[in-house]
C-alpha positions as CSV (number, residue, x, y, z in Angstrom):
1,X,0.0,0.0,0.0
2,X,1.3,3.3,-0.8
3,X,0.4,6.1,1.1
4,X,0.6,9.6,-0.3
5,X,1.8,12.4,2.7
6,X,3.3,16.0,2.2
7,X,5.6,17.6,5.2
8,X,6.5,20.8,6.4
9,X,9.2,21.2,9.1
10,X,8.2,19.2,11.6
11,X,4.5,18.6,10.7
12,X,3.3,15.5,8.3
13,X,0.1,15.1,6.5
14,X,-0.8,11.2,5.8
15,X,-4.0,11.2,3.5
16,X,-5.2,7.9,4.9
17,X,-6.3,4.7,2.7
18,X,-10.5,3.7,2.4
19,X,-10.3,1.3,5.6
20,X,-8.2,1.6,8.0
21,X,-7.7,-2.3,10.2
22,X,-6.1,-4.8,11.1
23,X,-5.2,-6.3,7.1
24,X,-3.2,-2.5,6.4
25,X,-2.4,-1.3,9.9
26,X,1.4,-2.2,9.8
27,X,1.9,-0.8,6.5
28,X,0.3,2.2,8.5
29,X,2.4,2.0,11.4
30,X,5.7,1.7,8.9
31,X,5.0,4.5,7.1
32,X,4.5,6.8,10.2
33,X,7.6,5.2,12.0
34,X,9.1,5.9,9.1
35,X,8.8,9.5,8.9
36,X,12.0,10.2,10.9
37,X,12.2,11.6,14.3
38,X,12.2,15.5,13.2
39,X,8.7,15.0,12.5
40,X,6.7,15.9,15.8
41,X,3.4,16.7,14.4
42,X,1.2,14.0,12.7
43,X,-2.1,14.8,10.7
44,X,-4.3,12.0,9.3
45,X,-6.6,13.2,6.6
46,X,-9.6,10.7,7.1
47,X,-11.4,12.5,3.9
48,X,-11.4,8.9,1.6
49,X,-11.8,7.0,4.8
50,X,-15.0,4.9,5.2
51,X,-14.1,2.4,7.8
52,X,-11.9,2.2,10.7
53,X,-11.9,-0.7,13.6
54,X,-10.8,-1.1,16.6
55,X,-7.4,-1.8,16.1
56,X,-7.3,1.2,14.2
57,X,-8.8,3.4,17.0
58,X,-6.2,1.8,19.6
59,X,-3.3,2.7,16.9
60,X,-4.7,6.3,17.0
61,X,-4.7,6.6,20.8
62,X,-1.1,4.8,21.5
63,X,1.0,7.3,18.6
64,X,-1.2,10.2,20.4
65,X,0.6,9.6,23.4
66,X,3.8,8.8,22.2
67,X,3.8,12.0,20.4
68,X,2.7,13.4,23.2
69,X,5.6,12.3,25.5
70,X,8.3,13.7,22.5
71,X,6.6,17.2,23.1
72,X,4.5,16.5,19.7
73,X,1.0,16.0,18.4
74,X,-1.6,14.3,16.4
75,X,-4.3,15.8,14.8
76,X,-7.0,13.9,12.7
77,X,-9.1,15.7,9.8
78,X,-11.8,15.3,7.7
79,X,-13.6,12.6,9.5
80,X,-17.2,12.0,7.8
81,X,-20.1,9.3,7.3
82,X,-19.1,6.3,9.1
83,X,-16.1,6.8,10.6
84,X,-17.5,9.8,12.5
85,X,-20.3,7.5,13.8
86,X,-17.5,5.2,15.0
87,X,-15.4,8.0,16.4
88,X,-18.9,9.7,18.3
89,X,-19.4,6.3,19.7
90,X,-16.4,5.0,20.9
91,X,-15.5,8.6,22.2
92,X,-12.4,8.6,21.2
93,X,-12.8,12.6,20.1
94,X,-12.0,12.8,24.2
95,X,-8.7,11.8,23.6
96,X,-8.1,13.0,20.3
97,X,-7.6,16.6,18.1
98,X,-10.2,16.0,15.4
99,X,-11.2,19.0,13.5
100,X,-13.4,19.3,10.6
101,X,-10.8,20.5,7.6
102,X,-7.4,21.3,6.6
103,X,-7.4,24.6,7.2
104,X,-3.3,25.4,8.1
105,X,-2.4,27.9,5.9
106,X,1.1,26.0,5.2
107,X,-1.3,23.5,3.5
């Protein structure tokens, strides 16, 4: 799976796949570990994303706080449909930055 992402300093952009589970979470994971340690801010763009489980949710939370330790962040965007019933219910937008658009002007 190739993932398409655009930086600036220290802040990455990953446009995110269709579904996001346990079958293409590693490729996720590599990707993002991949990055490089200068990066300190992480934003997913959900906007093609229709599905997420559980194991994606838990992937979310655990790189929030390990960007968190580092003095980073993670931000989430563009989370519609589905995805945002999933994130309503499982309250994960209590532990998460998920805004609405990408609206940073370096963007």
């Amino acid at each position: 799976m190739e993932l398409k992402s655009r930086t600036s300093g220290e802040k990455l952009i990953i446009d995110l796949p269709a579904e996001i589970d346990i079958s293409n979470l590693q490729d996720i994971e590599a990707f993002v570990n991949g990055a490089g340690e200068k990066i300190k801010e992480i934003i997913f763009n959900f906007d093609e994303v229709f599905y997420i489980d559980s194991a994606g949710l838990y992937f979310l939370l655990k790189l929030n706080l390990e960007l968190r330790k580092k003095g980073g962040s993670l931000e989430v965007h563009n989370v519609f449909g589905e995805t945002k019933r999933i994130f309503d219910i499982s309250a994960i937008k209590d532990h998460l930055v998920v805004l609405d658009t990408l609206n940073s002007p370096a963007f």
